[in-house]
PyMOL commands that place a pseudoatom at each C-alpha (Angstrom):
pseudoatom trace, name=CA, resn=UNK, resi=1, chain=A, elem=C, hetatm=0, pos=[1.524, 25.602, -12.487]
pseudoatom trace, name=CA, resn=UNK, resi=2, chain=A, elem=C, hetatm=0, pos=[1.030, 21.904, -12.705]
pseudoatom trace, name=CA, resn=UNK, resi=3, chain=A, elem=C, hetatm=0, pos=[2.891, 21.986, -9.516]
pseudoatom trace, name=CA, resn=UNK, resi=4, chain=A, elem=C, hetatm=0, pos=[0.337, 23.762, -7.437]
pseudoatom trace, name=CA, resn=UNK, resi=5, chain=A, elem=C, hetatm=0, pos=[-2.134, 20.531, -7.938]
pseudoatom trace, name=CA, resn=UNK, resi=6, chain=A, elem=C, hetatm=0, pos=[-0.969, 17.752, -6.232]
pseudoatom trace, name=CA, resn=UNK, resi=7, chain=A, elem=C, hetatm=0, pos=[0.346, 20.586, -3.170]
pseudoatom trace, name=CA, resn=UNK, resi=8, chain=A, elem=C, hetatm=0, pos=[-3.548, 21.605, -3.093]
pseudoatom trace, name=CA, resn=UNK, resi=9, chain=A, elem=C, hetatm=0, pos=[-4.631, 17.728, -2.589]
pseudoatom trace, name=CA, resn=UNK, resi=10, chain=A, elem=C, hetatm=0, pos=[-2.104, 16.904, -0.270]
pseudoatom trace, name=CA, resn=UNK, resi=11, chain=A, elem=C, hetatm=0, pos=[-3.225, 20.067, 1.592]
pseudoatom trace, name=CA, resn=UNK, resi=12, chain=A, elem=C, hetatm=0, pos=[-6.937, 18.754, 1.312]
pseudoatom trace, name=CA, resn=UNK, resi=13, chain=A, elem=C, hetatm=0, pos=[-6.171, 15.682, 2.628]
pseudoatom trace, name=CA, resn=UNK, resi=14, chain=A, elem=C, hetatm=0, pos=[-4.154, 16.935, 5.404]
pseudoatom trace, name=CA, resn=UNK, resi=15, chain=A, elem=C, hetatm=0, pos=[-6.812, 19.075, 6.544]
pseudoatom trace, name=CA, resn=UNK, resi=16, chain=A, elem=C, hetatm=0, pos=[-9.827, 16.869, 6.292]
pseudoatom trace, name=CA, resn=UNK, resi=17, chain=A, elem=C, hetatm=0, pos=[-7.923, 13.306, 6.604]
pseudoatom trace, name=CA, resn=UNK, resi=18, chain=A, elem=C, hetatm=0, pos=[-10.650, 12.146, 3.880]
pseudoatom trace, name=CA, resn=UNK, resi=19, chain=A, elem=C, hetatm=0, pos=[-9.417, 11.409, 0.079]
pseudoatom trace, name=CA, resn=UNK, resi=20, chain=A, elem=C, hetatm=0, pos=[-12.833, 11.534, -1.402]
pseudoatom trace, name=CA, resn=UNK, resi=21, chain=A, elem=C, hetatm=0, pos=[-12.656, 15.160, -0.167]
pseudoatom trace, name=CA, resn=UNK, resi=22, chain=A, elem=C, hetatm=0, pos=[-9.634, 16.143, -0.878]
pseudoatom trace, name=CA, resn=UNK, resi=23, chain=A, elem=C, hetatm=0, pos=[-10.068, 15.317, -3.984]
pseudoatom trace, name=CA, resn=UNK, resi=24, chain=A, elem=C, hetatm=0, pos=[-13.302, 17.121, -4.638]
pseudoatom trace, name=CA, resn=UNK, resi=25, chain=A, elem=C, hetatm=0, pos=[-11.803, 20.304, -2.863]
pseudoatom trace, name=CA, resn=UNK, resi=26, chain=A, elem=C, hetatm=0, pos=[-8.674, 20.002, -5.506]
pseudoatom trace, name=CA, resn=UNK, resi=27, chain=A, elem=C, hetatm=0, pos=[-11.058, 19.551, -8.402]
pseudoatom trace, name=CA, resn=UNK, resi=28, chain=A, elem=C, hetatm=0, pos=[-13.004, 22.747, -6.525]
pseudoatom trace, name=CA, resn=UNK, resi=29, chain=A, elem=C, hetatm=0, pos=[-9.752, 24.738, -6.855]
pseudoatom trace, name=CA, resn=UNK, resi=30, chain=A, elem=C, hetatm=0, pos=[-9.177, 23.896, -10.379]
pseudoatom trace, name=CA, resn=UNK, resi=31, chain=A, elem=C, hetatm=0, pos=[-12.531, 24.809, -11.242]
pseudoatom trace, name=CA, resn=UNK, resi=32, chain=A, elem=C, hetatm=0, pos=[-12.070, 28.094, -9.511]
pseudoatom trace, name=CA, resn=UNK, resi=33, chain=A, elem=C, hetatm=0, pos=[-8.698, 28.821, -10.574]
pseudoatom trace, name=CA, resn=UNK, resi=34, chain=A, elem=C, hetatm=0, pos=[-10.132, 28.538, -14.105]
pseudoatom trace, name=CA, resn=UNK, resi=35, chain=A, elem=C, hetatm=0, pos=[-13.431, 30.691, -13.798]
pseudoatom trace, name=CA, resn=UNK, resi=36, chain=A, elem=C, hetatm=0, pos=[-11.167, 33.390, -12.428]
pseudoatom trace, name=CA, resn=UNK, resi=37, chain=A, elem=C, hetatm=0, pos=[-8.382, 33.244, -14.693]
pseudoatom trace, name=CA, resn=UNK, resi=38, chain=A, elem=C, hetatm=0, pos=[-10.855, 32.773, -17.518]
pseudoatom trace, name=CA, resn=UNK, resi=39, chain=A, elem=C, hetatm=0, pos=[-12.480, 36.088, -16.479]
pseudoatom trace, name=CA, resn=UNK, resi=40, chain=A, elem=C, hetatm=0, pos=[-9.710, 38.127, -16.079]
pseudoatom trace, name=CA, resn=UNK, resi=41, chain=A, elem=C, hetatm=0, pos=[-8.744, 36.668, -19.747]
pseudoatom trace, name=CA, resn=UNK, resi=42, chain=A, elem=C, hetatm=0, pos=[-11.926, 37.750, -21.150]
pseudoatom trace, name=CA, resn=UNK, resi=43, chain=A, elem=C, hetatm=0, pos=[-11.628, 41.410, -20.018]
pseudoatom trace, name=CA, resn=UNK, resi=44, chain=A, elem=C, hetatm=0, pos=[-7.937, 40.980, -20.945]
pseudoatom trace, name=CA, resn=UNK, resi=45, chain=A, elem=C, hetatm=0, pos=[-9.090, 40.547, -24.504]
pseudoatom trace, name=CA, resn=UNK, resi=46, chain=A, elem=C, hetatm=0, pos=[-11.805, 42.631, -24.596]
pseudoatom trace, name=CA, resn=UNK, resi=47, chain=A, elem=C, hetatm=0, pos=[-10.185, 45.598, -24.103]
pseudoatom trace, name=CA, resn=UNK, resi=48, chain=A, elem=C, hetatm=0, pos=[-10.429, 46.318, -20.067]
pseudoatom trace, name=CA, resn=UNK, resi=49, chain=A, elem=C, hetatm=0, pos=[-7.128, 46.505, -18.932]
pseudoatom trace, name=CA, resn=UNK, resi=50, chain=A, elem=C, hetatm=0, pos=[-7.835, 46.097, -15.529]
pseudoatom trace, name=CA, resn=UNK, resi=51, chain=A, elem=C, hetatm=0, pos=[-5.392, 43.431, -14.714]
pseudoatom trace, name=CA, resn=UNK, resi=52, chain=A, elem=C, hetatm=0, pos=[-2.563, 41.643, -16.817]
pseudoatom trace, name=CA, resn=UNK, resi=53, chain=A, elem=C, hetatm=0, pos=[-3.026, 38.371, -17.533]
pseudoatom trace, name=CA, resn=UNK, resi=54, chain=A, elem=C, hetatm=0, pos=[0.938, 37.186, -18.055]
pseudoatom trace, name=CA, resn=UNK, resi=55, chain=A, elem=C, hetatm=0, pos=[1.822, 34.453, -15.275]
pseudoatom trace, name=CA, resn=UNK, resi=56, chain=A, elem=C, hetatm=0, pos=[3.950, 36.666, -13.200]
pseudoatom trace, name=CA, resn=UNK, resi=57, chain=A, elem=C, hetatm=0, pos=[1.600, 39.610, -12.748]
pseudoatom trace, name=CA, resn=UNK, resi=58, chain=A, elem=C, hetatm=0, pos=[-1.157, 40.115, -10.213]
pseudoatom trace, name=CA, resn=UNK, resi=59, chain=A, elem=C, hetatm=0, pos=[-3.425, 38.123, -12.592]
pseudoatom trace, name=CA, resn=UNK, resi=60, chain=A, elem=C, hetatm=0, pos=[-2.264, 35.082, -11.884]
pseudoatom trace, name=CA, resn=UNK, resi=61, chain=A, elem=C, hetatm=0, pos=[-2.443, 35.874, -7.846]
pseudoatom trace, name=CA, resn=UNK, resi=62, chain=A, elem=C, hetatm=0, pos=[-6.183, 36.718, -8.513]
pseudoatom trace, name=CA, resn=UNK, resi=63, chain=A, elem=C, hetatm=0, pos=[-6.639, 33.554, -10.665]
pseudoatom trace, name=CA, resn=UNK, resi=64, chain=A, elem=C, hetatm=0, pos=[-4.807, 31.687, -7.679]
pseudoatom trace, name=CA, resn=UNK, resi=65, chain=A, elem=C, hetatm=0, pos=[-7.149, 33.062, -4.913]
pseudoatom trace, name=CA, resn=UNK, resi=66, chain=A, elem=C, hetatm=0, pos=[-9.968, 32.193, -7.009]
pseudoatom trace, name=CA, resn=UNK, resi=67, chain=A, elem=C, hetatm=0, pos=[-8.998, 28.764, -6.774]
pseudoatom trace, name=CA, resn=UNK, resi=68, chain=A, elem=C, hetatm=0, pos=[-8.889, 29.133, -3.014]
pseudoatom trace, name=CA, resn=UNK, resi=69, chain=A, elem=C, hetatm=0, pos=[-12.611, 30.990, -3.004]
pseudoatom trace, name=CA, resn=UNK, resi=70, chain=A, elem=C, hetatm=0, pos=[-13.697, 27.572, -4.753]
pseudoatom trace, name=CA, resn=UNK, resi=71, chain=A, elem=C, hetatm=0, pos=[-11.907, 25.310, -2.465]
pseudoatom trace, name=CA, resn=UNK, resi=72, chain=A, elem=C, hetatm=0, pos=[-13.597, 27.122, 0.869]
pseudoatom trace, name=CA, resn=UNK, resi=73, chain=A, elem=C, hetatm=0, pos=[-17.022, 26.509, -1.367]
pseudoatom trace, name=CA, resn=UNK, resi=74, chain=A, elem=C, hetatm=0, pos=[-16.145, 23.136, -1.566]
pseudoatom trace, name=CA, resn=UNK, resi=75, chain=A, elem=C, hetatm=0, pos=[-15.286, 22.957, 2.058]
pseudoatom trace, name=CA, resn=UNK, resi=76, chain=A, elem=C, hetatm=0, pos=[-18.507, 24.826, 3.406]
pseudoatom trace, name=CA, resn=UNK, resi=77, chain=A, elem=C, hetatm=0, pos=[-20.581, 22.830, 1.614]
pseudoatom trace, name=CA, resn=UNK, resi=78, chain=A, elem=C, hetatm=0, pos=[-19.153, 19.316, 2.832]
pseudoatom trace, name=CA, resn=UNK, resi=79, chain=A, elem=C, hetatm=0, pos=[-19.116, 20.664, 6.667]
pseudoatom trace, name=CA, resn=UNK, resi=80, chain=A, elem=C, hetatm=0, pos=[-22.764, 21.673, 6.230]
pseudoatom trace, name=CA, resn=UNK, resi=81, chain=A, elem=C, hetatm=0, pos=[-23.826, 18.238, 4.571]
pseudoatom trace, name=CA, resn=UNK, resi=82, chain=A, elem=C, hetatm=0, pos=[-21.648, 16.450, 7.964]
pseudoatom trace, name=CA, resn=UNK, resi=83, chain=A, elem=C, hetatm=0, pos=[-19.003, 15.430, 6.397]
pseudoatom trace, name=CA, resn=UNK, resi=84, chain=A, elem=C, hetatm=0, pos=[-16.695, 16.443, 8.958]
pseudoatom trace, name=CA, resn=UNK, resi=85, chain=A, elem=C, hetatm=0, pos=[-19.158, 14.162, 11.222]
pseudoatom trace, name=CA, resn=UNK, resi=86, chain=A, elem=C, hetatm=0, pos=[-18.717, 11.089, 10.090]
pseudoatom trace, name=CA, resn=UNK, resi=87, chain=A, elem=C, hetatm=0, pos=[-15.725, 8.618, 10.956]
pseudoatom trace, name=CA, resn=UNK, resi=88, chain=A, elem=C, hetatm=0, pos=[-13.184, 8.440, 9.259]
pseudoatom trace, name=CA, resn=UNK, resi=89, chain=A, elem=C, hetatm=0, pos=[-12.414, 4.918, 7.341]
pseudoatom trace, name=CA, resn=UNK, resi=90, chain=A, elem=C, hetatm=0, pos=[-9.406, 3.607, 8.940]
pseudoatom trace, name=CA, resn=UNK, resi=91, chain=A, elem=C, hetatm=0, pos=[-7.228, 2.613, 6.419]
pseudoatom trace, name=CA, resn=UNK, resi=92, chain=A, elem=C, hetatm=0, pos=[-5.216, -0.017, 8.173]
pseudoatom trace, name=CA, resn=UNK, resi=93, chain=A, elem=C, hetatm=0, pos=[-8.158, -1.744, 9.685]
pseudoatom trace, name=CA, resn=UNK, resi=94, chain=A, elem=C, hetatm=0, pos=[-9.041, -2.316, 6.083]
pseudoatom trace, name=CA, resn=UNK, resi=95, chain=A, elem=C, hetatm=0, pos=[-5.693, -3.312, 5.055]
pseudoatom trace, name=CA, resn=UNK, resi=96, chain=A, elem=C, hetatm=0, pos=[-5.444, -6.429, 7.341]
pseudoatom trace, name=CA, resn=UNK, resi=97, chain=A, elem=C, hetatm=0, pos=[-8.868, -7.473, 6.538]
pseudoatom trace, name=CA, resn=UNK, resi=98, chain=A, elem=C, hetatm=0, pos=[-7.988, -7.747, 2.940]
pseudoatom trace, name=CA, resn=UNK, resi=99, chain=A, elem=C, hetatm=0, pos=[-4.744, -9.515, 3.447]
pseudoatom trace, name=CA, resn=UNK, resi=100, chain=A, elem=C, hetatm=0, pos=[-6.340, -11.652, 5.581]
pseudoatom trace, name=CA, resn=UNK, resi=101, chain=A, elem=C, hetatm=0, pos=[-8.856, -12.291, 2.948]
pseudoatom trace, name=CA, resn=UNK, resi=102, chain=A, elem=C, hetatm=0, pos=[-6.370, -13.301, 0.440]
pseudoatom trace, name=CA, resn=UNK, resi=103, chain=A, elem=C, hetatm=0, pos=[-4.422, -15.739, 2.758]
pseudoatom trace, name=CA, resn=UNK, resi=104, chain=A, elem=C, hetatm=0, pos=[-7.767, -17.200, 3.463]
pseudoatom trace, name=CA, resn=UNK, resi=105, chain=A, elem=C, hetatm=0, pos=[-8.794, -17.675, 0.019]
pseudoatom trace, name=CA, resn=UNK, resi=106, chain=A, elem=C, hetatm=0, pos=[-5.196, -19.093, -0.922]
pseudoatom trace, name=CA, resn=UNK, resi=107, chain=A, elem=C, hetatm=0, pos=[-5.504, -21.756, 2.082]
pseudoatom trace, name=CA, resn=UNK, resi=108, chain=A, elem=C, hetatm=0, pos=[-8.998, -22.341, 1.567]
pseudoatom trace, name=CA, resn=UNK, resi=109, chain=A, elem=C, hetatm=0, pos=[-8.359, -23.723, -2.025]
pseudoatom trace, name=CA, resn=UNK, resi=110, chain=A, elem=C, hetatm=0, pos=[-4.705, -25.756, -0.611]
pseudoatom trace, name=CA, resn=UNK, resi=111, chain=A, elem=C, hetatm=0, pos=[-7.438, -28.992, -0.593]
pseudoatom trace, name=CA, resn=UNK, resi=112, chain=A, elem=C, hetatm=0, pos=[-8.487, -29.059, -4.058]
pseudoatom trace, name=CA, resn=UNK, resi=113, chain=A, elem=C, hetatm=0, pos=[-7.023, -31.531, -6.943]
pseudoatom trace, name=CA, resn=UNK, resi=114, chain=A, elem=C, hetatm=0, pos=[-4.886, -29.573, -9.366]
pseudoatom trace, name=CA, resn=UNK, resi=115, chain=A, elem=C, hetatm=0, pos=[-6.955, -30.779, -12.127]
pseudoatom trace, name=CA, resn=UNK, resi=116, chain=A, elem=C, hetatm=0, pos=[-10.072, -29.524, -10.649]
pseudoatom trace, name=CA, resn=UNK, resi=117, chain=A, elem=C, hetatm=0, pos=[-8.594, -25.622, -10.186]
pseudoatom trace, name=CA, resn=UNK, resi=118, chain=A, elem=C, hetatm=0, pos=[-10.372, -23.348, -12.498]
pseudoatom trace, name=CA, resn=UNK, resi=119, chain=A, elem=C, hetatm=0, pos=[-8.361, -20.085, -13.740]
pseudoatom trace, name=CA, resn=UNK, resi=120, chain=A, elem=C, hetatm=0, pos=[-4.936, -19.730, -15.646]
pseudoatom trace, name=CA, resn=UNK, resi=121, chain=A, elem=C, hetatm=0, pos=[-1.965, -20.656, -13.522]
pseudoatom trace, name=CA, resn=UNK, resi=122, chain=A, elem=C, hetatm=0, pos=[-0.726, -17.103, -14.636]
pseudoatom trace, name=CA, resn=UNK, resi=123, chain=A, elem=C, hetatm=0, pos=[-3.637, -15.560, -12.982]
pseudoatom trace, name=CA, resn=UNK, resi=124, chain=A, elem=C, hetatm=0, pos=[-3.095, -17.872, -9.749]
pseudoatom trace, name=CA, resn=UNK, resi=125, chain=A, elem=C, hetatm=0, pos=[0.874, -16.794, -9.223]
pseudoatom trace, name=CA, resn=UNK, resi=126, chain=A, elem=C, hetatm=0, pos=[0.063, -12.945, -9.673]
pseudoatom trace, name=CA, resn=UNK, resi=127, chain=A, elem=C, hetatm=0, pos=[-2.521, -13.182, -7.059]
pseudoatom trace, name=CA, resn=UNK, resi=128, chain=A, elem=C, hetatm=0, pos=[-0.213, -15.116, -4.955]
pseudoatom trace, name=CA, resn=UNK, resi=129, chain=A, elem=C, hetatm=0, pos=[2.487, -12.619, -5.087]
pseudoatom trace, name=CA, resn=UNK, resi=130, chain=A, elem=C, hetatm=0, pos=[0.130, -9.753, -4.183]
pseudoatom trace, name=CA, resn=UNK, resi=131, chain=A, elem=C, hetatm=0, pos=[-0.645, -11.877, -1.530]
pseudoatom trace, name=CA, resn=UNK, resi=132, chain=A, elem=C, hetatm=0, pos=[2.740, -12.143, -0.149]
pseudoatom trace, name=CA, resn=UNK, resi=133, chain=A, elem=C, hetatm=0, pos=[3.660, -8.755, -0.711]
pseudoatom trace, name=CA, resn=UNK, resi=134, chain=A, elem=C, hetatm=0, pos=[0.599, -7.412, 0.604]
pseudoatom trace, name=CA, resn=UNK, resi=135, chain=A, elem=C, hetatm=0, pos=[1.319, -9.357, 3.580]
pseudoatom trace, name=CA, resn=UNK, resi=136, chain=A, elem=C, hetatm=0, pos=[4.994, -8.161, 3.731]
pseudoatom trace, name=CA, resn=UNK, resi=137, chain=A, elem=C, hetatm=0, pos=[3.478, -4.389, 3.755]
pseudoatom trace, name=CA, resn=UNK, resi=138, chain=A, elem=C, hetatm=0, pos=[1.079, -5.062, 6.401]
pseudoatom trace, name=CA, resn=UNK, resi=139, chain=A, elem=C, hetatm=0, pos=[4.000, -6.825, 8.504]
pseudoatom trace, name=CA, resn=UNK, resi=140, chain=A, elem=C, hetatm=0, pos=[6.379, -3.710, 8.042]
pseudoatom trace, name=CA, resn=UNK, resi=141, chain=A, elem=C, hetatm=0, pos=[3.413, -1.721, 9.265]
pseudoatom trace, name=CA, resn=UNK, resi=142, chain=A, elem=C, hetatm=0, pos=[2.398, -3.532, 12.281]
pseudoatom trace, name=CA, resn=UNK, resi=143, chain=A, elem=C, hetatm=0, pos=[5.032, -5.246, 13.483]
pseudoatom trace, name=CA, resn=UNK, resi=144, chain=A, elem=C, hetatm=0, pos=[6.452, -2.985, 16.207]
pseudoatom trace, name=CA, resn=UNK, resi=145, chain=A, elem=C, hetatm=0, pos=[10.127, -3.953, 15.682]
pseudoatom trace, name=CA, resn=UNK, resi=146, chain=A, elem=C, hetatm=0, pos=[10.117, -3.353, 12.576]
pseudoatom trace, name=CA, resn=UNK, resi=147, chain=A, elem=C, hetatm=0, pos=[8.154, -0.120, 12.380]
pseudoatom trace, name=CA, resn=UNK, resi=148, chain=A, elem=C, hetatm=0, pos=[10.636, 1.566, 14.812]
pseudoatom trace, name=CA, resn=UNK, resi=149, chain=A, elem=C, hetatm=0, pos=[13.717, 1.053, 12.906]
pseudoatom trace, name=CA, resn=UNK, resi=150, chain=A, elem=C, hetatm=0, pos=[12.193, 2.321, 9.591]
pseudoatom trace, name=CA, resn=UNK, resi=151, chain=A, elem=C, hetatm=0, pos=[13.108, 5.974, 9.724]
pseudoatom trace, name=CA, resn=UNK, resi=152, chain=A, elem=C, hetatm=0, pos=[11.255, 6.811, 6.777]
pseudoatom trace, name=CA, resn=UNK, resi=153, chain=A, elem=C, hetatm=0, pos=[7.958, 5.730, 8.230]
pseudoatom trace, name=CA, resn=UNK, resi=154, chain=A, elem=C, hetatm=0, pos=[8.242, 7.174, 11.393]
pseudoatom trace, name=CA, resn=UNK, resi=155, chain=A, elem=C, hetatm=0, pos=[9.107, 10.752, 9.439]
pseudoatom trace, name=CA, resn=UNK, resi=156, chain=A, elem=C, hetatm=0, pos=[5.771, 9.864, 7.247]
pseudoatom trace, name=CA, resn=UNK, resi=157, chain=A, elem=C, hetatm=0, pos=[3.680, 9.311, 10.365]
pseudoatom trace, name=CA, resn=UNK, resi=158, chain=A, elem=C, hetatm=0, pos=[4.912, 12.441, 11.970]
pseudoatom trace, name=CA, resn=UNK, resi=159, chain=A, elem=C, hetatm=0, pos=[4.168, 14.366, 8.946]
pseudoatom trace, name=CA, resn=UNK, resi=160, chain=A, elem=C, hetatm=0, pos=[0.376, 12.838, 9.017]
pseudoatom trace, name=CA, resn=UNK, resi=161, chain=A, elem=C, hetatm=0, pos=[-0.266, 13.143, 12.696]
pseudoatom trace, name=CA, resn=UNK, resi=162, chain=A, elem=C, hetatm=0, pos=[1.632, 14.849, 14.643]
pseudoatom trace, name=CA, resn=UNK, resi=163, chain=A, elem=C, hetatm=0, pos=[-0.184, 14.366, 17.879]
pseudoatom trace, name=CA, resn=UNK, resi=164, chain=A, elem=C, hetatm=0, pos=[1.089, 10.932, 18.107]
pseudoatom trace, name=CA, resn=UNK, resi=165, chain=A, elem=C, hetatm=0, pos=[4.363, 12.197, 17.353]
pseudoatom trace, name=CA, resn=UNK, resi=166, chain=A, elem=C, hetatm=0, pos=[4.776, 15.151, 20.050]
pseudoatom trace, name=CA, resn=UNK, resi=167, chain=A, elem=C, hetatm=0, pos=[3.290, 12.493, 22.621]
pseudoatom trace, name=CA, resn=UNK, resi=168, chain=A, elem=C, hetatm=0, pos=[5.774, 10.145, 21.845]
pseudoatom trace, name=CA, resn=UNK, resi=169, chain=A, elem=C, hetatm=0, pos=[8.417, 13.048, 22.417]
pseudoatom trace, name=CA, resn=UNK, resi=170, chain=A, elem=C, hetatm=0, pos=[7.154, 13.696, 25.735]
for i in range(1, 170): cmd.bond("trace and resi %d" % i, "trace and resi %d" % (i + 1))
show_as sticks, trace
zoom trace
């Protein structure tokens, strides 16, 4: 059962390509999953045997498609706030602009005495190292030559959009 979770998020996310979202249309689908499962429990036990509860019987279906009755909630509600109208956050975009960030900051303080540097030197090397590698990540991801060798990322960005990826083919 614990299985079913991160599918239904992954789902989310592939079909609204927003993680705040997908994750309240997951929590949506646990919510529901439990309401229905709860009720068909409670006229388990009190004596209505309508439908078995055990995990391999129609109960847990109907349990199941409860969760997907709160999930459309969830969705129906989001499209008619606009959700589905606003742009997306581009992930990438936000990527560079924090690695640039941090190799600004670590150049920025290159003039200073070493006497006059506030902070452990502990502190100082981690965020140096997040700095390279977070640099290293944003290299592998937008450096052409690189990104076209990787066969793992080119399966990854074919599984997230796969209009880019039947263009390509053509």
């Amino acid at each position: 059962m614990w299985l079913i979770v991160p599918v239904i998020l992954l789902l989310s996310w592939r079909m609204t390509r927003r993680w705040g979202q997908a994750l309240n249309e997951t929590v949506a689908w646990i919510v529901g999953y439990l309401a229905t499962a709860g009720v068909l429990w409670l006229t388990d036990v009190g004596g209505l045997d309508l439908v078995e509860t055990r995990p391999n019987s129609p109960g847990a279906i109907l349990a199941i498609l409860g969760g997907f009755l709160g999930m459309l909630v969830s969705r129906w509600r989001w499209k008619r706030r606009g959700g589905h109208l606003e742009p997306r956050t581009d992930w990438r975009k936000a990527l560079i602009r924090g690695a640039a960030r941090v190799s600004a900051r670590r150049f920025a303080g290159g003039g200073k005495a070493a006497g006059s540097r506030t902070g452990s030197a502990a502190g100082s090397d981690v965020a140096a190292i997040a700095g390279r590698l977070l640099g290293r990540a944003a290299a592998n991801l937008f450096v052409p030559e690189l990104r076209r060798r990787h066969p793992w990322f080119r399966a990854m960005r074919a599984l997230i959009s796969p209009d880019e990826a039947r263009q390509r083919r053509q």
